[in-house]
Structures are given as structure tokens and as C-alpha cells.
N, CA, C and O atoms as CSV, one atom per row, in Angstrom:
chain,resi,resn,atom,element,x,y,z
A,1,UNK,N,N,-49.944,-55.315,2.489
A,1,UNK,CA,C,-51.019,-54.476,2.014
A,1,UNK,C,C,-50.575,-53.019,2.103
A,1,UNK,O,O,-50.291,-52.624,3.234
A,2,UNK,N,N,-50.477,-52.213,1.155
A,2,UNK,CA,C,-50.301,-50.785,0.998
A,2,UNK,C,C,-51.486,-50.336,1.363
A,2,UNK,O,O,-52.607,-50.773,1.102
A,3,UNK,N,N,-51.001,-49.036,2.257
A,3,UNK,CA,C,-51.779,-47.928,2.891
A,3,UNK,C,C,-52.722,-47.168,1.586
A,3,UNK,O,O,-52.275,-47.008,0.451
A,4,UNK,N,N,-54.080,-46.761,2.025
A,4,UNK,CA,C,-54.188,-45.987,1.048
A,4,UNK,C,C,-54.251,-44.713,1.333
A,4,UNK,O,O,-55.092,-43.980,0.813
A,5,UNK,N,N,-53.399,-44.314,2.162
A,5,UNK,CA,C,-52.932,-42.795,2.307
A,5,UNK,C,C,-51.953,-42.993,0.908
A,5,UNK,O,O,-52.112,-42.396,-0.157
A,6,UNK,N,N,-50.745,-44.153,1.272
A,6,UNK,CA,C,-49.759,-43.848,0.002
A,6,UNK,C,C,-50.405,-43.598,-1.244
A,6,UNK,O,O,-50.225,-42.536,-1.840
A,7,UNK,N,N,-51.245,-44.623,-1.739
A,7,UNK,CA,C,-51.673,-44.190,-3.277
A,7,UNK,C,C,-52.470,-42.881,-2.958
A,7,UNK,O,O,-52.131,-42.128,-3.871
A,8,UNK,N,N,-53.120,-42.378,-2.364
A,8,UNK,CA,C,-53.848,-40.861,-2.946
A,8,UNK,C,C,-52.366,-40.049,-2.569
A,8,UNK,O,O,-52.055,-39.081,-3.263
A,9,UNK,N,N,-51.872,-40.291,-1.947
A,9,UNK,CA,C,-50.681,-39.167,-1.732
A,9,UNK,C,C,-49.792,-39.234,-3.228
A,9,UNK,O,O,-49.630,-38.315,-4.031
A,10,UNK,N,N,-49.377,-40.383,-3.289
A,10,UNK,CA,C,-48.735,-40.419,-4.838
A,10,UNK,C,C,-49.550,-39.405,-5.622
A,10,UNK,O,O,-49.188,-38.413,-6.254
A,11,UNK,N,N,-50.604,-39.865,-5.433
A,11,UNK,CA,C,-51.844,-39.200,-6.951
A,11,UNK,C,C,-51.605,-37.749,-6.850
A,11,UNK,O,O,-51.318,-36.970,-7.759
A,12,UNK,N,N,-51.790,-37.489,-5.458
A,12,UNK,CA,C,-51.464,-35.985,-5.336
A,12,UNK,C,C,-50.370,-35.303,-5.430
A,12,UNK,O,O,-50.494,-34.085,-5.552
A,13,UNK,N,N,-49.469,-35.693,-5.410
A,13,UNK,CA,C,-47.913,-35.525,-5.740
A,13,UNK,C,C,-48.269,-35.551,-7.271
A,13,UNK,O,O,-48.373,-34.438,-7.786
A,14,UNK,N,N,-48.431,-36.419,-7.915
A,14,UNK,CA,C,-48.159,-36.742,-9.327
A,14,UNK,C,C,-48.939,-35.229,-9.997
A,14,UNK,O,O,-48.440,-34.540,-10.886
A,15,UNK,N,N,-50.157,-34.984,-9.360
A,15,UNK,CA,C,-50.835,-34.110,-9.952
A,15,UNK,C,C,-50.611,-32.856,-9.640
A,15,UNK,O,O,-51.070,-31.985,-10.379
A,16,UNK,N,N,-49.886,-32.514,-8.520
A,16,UNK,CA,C,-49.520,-31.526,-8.386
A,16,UNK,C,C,-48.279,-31.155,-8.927
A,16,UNK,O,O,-47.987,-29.959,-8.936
A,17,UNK,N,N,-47.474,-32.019,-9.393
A,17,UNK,CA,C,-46.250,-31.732,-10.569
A,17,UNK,C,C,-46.593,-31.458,-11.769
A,17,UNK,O,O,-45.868,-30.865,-12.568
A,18,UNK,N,N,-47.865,-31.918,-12.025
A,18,UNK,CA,C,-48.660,-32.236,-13.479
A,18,UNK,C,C,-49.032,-29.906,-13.622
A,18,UNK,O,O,-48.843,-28.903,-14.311
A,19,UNK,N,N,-49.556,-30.370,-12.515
A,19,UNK,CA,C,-50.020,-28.455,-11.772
A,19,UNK,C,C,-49.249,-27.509,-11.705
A,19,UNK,O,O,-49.656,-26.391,-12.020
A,20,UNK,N,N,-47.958,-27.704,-11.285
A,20,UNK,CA,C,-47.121,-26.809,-10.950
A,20,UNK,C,C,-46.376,-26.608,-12.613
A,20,UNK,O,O,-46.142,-25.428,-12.877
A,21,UNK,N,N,-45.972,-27.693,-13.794
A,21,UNK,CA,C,-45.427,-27.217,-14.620
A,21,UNK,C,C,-46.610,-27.055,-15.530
A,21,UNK,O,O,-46.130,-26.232,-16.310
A,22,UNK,N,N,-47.551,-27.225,-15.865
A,22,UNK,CA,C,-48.155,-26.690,-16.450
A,22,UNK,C,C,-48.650,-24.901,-15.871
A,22,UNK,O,O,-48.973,-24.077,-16.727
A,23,UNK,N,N,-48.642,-24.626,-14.779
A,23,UNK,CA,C,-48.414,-23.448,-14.322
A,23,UNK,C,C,-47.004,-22.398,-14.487
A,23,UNK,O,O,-47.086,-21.170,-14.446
A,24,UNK,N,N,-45.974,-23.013,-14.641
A,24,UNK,CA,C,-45.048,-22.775,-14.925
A,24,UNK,C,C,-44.927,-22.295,-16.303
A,24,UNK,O,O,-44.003,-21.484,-16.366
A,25,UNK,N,N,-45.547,-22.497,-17.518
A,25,UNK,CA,C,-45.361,-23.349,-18.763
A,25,UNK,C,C,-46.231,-22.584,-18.984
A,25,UNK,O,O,-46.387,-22.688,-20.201
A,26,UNK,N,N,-47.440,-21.330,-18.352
A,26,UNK,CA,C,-48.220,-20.957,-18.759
A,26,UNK,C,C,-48.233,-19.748,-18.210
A,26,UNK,O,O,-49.279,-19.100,-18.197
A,27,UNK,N,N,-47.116,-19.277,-17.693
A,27,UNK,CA,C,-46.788,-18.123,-16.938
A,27,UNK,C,C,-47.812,-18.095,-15.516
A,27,UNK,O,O,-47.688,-17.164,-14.720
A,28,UNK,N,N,-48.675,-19.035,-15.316
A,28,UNK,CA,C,-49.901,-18.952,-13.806
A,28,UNK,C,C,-49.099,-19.089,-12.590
A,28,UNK,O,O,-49.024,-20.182,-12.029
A,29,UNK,N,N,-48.349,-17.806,-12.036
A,29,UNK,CA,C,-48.225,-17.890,-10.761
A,29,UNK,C,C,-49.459,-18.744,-9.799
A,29,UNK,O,O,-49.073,-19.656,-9.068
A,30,UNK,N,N,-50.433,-18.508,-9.835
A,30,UNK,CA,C,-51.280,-19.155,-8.971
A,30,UNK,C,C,-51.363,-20.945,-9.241
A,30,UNK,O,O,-51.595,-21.608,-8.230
A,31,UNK,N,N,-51.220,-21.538,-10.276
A,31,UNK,CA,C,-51.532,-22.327,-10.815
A,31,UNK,C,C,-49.804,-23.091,-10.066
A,31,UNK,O,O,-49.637,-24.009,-9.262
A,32,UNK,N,N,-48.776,-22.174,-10.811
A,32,UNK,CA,C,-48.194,-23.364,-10.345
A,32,UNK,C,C,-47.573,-23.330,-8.394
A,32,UNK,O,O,-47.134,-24.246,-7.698
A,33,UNK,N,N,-47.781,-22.073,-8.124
A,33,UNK,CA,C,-47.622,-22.684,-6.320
A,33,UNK,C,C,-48.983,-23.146,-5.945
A,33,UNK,O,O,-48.882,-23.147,-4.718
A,34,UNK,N,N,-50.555,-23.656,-6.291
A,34,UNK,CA,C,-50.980,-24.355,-5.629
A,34,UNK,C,C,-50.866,-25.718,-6.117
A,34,UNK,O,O,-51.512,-26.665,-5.667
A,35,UNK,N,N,-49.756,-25.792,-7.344
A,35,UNK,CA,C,-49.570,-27.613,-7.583
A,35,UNK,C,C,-48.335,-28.038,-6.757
A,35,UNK,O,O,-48.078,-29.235,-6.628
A,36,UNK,N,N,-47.174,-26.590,-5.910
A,36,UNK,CA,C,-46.599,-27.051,-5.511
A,36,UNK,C,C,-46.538,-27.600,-4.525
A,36,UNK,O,O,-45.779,-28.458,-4.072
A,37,UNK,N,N,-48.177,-26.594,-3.827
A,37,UNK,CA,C,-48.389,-26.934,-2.279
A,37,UNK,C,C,-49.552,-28.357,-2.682
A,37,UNK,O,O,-49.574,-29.141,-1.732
A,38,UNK,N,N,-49.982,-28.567,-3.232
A,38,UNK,CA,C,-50.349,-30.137,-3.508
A,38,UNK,C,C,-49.368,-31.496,-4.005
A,38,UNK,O,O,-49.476,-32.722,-4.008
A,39,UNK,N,N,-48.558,-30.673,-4.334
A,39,UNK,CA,C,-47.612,-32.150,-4.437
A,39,UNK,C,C,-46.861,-32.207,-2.876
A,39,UNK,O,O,-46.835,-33.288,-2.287
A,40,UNK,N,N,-46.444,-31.361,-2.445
A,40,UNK,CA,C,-45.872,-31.277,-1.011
A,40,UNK,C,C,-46.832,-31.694,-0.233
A,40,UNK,O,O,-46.289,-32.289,0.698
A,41,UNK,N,N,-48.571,-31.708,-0.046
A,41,UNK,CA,C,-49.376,-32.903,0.872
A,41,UNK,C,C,-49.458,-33.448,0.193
A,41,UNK,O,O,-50.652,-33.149,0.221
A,42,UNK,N,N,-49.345,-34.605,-1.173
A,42,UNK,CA,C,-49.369,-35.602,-1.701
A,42,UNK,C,C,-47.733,-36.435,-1.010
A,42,UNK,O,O,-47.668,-37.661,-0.924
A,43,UNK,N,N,-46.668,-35.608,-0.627
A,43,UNK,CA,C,-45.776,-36.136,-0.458
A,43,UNK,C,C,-45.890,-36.577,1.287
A,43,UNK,O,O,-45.411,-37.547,1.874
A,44,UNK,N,N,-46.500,-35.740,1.661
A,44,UNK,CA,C,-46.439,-35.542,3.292
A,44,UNK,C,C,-47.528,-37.005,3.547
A,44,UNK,O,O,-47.392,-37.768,4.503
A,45,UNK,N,N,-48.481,-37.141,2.576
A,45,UNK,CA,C,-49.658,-38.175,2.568
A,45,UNK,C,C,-48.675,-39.134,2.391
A,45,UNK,O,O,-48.252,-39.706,3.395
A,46,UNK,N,N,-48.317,-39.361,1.510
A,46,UNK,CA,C,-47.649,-41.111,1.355
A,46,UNK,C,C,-46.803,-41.326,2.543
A,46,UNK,O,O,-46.696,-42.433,3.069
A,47,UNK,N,N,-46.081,-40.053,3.052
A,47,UNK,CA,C,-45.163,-40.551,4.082
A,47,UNK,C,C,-45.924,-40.991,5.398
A,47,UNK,O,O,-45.772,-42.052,6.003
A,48,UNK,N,N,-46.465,-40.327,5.597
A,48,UNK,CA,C,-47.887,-41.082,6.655
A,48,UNK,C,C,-48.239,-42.508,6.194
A,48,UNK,O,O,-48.139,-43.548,6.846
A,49,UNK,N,N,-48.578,-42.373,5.204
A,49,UNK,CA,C,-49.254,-43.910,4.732
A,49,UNK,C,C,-47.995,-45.199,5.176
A,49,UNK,O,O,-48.106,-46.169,5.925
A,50,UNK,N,N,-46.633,-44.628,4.228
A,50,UNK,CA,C,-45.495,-45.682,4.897
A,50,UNK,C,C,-45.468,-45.793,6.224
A,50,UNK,O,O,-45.593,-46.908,6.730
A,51,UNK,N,N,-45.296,-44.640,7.022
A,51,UNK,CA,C,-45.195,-44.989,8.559
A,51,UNK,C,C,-46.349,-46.341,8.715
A,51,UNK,O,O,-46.110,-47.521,8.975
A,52,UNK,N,N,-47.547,-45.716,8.469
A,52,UNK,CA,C,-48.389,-46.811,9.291
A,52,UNK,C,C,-48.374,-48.346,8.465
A,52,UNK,O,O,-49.005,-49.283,8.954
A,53,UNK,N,N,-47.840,-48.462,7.577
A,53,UNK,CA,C,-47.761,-49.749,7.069
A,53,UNK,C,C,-46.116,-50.127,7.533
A,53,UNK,O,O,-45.681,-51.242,7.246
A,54,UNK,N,N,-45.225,-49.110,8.277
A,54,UNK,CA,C,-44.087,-49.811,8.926
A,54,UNK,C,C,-44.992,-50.318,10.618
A,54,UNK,O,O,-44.875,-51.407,11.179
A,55,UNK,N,N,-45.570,-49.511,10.936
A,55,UNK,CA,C,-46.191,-49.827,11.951
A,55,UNK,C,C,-46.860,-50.992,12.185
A,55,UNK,O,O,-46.667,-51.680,13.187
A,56,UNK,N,N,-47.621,-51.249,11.336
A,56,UNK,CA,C,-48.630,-52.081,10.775
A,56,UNK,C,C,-47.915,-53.792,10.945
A,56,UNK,O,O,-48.110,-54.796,11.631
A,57,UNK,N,N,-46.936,-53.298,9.764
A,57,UNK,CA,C,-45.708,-54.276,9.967
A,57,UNK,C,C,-45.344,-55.142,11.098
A,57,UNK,O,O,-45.478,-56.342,11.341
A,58,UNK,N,N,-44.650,-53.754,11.933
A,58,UNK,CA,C,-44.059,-54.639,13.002
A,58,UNK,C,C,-45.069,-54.990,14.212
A,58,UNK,O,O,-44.722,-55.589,15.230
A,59,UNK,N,N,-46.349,-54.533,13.944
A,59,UNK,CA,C,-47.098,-54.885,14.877
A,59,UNK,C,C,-47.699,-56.657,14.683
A,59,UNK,O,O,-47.896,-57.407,15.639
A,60,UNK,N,N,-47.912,-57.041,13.170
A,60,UNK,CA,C,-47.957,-58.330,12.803
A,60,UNK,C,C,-46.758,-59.115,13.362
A,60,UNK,O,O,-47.047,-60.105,14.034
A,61,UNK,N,N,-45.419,-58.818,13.185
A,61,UNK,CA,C,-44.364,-59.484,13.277
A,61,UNK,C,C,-44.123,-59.847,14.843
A,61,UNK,O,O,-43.634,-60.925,15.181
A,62,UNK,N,N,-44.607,-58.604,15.981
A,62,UNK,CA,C,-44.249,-58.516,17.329
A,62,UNK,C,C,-45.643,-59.848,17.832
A,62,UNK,O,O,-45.508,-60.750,18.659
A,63,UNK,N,N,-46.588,-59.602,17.198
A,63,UNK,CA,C,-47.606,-60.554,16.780
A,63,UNK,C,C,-47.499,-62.315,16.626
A,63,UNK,O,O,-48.122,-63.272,17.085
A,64,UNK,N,N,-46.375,-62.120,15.740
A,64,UNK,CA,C,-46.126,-63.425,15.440
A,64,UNK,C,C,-45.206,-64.129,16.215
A,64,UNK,O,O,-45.047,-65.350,16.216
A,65,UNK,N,N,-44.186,-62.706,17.342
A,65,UNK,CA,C,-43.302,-63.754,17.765
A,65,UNK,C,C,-43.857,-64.083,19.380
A,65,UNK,O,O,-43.380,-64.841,20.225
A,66,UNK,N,N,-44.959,-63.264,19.431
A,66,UNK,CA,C,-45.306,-63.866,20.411
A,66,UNK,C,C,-46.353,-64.868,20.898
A,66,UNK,O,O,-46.766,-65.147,22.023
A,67,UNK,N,N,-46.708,-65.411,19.408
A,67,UNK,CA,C,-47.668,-66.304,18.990
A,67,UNK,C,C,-46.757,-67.998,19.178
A,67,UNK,O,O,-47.131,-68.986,19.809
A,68,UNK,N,N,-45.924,-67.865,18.641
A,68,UNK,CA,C,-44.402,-68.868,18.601
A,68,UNK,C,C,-43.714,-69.045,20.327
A,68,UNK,O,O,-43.350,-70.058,20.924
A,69,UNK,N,N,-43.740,-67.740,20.711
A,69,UNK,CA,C,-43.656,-68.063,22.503
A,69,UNK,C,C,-44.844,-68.557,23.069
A,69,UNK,O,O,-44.784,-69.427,23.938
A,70,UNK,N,N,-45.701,-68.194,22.755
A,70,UNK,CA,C,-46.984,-69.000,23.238
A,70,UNK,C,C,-46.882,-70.652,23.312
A,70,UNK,O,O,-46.714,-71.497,24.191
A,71,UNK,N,N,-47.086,-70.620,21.846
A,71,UNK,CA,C,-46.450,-72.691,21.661
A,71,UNK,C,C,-45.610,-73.015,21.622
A,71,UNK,O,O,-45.532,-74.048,20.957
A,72,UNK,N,N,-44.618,-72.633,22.080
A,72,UNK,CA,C,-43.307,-72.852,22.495
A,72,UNK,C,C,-43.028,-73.628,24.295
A,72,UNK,O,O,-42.448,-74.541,24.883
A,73,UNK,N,N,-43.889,-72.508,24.487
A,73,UNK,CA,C,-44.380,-72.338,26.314
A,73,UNK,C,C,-45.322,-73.757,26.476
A,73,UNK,O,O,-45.305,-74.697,27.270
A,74,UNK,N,N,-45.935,-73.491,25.600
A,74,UNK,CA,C,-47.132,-74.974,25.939
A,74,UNK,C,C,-46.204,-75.975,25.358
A,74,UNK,O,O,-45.867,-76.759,26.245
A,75,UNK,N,N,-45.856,-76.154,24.630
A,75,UNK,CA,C,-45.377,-77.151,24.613
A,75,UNK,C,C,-44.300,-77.685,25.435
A,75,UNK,O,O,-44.217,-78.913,25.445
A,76,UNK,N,N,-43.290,-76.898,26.264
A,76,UNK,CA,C,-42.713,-76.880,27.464
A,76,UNK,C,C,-43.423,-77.498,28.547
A,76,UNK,O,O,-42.904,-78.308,29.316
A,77,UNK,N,N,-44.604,-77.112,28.599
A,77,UNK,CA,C,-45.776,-77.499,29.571
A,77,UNK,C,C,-46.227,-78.845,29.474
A,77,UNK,O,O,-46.297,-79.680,30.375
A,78,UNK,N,N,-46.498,-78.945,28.377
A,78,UNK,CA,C,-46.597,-80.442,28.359
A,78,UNK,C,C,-45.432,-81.567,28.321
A,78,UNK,O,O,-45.559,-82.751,28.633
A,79,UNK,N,N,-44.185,-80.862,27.829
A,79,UNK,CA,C,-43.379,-81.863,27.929
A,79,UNK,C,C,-42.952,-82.216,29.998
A,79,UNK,O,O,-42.655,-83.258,30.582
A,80,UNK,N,N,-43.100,-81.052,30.406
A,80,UNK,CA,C,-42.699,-81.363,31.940
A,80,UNK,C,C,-43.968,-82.231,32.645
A,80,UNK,O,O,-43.780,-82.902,33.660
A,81,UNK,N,N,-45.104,-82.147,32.071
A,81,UNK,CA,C,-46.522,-82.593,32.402
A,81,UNK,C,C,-46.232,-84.243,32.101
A,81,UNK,O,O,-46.441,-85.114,32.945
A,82,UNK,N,N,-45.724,-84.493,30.771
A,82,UNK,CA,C,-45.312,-85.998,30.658
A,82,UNK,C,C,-44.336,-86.510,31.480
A,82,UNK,O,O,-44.509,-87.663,31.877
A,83,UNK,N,N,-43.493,-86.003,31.775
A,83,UNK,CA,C,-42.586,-86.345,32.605
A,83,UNK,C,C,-42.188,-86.553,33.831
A,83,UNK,O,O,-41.162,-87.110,34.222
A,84,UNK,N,N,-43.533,-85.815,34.755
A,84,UNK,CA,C,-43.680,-85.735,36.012
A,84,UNK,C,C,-44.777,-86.514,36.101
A,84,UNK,O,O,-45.173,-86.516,37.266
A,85,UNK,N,N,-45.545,-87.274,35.284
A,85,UNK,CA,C,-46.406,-88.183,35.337
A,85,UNK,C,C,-45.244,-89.261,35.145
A,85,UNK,O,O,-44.940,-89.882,36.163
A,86,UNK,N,N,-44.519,-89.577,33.902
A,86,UNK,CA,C,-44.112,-90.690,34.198
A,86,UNK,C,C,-42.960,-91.051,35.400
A,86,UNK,O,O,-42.822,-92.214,35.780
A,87,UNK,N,N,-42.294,-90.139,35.859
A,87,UNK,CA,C,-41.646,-89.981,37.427
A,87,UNK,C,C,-42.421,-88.938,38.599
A,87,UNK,O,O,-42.150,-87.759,38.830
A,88,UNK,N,N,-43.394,-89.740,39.194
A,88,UNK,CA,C,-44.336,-88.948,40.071
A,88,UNK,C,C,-43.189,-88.918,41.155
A,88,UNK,O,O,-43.005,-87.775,41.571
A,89,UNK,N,N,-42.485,-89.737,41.641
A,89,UNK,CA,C,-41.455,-89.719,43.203
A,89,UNK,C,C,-40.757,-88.416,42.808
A,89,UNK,O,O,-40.783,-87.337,43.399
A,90,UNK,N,N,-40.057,-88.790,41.552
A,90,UNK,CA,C,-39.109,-88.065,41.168
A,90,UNK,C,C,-39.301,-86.210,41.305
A,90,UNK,O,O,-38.587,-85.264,41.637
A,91,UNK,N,N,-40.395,-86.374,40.935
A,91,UNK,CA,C,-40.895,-84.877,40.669
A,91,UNK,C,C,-41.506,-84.198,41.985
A,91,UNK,O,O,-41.419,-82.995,42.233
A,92,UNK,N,N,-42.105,-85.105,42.750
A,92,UNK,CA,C,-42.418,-84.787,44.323
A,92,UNK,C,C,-40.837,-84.785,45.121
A,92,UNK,O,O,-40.860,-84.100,46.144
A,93,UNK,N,N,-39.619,-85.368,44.853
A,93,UNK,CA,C,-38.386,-84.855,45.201
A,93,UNK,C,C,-37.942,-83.794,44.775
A,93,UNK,O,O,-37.282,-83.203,45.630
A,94,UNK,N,N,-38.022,-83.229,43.711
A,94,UNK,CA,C,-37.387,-81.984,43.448
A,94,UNK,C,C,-38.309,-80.944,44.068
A,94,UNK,O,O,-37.812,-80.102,44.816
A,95,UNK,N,N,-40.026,-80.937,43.735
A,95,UNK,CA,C,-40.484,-80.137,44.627
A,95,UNK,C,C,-40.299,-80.054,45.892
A,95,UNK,O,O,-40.517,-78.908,46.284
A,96,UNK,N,N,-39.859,-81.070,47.059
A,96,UNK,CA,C,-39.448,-80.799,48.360
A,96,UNK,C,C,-38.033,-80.244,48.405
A,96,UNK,O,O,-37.707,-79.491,49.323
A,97,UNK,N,N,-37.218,-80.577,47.485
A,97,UNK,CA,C,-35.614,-79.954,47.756
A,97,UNK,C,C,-35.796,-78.181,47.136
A,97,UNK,O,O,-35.062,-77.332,47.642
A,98,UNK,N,N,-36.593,-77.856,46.277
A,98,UNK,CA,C,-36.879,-76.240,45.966
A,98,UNK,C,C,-37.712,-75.567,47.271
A,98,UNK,O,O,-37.298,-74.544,47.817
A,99,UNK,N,N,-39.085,-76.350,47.756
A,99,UNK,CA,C,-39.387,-75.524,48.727
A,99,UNK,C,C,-39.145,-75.401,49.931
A,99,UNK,O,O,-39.769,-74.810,50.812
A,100,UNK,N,N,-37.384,-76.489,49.973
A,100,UNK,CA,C,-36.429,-76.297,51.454
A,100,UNK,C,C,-35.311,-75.641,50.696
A,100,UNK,O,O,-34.460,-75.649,51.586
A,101,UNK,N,N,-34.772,-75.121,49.741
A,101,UNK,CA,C,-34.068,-74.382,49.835
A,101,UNK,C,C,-34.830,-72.700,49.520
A,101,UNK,O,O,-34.244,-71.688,49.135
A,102,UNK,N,N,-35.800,-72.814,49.733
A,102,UNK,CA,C,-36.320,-71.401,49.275
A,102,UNK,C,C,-37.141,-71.214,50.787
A,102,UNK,O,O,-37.777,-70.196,51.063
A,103,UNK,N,N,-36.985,-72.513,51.793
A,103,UNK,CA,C,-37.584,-71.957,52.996
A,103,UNK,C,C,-36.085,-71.930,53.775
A,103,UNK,O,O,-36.223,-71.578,54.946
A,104,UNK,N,N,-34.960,-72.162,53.475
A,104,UNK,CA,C,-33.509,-71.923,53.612
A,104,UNK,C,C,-33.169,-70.174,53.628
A,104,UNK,O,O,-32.699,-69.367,54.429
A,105,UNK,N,N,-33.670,-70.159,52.349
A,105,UNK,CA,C,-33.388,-68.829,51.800
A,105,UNK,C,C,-33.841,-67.699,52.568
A,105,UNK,O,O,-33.050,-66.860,52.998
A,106,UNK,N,N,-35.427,-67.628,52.810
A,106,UNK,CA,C,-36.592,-66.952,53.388
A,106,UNK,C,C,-35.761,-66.952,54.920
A,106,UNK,O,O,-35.169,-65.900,55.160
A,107,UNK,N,N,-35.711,-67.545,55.493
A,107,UNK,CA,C,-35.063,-67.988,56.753
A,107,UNK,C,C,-33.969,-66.891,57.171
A,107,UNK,O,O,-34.083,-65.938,57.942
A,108,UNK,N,N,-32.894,-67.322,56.431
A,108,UNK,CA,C,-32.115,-66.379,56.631
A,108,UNK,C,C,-32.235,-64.526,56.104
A,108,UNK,O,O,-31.668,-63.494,56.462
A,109,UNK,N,N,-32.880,-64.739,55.489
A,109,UNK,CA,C,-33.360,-62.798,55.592
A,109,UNK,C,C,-33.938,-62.216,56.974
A,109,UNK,O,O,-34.242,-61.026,57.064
């Protein structure tokens, strides 16, 4: 989705070129530096508008990848959840050999 800073900034750019040579073209000092200073915030506008649709961007994308770690994670979760159901000994052994080597560990500090 395009910003709509970009399109009025275009517009204003466009029209202030439209401004400045027809000022030019008509000898209107006034005419054509205020189409120049309107195409210069028509230009300054769109560039704002891109930023926030790069922004915009990567805020969907940072969005999405942490939407994918999410069910990634659960599904991790459940696969260890099946597995420690179908080996209950098994899984009550590894939990006693982690919380003797981490009362090993603790110990010696």
C-alpha cells in the first residue's frame, strides 16, 4: 500500500514544475520561485511518504518472522510434550541427570 504523503507530494512536485516553467516562460519571478519552493515540499513529501512505507514494510516483515517463531516454538512444544508422554521414565531421567549436574555446577561456585 502506497503512502499518501507520496501521491500528494508527487502532485506537488508535478505542479510546482508545471509553476516554476510557466513562471519562467512568463518572465514571473514570483511565480516561478514559489513553484520551485513547491516542487521542493512536493519532493521532501514523497520522501517522507517512502520512508514510512519502508518502515511500514519492515515492520510487517519483523511481524511475520516472528509470527513463524511463534509456531515454530509451539510446535517444538508439542513435539517434546508427545514424547515425554510416550517415554515418561525416560524423560523423568534426563530431568534428574540436568538438575544434578546444575546442582554440581551451583556447588562448586
Amino acid at each position: 500500500m502506497v503512502d499518501t504523503s507520496r501521491i500528494t507530494g508527487a502532485a506537488n512536485n508535478l505542479g510546482g514544475k508545471a509553476e516554476a516553467a510557466i513562471g519562467d516562460l512568463v518572465g514571473s519571478r514570483e511565480h516561478s520561485v514559489k513553484g520551485r519552493v513547491r516542487e521542493a515540499q512536493g519532493t521532501a513529501e514523497n520522501l517522507y511518504g517512502q520512508a514510512k512505507d519502508v518502515v511500514r514494510n519492515v515492520a510487517d516483515e519483523v511481524s511475520d518472522y516472528a509470527e513463524d517463531a511463534y509456531d515454530h516454538s509451539k510446535r517444538q512444544i508439542h513435539e517434546v510434550h508427545e514424547r515425554s508422554t510416550e517415554w515418561p521414565h525416560a524423560s523423568l531421567l534426563v530431568a534428574g541427570l540436568v538438575g544434578f549436574g546444575l546442582g554440581l555446577l551451583v556447588a562448586k561456585l
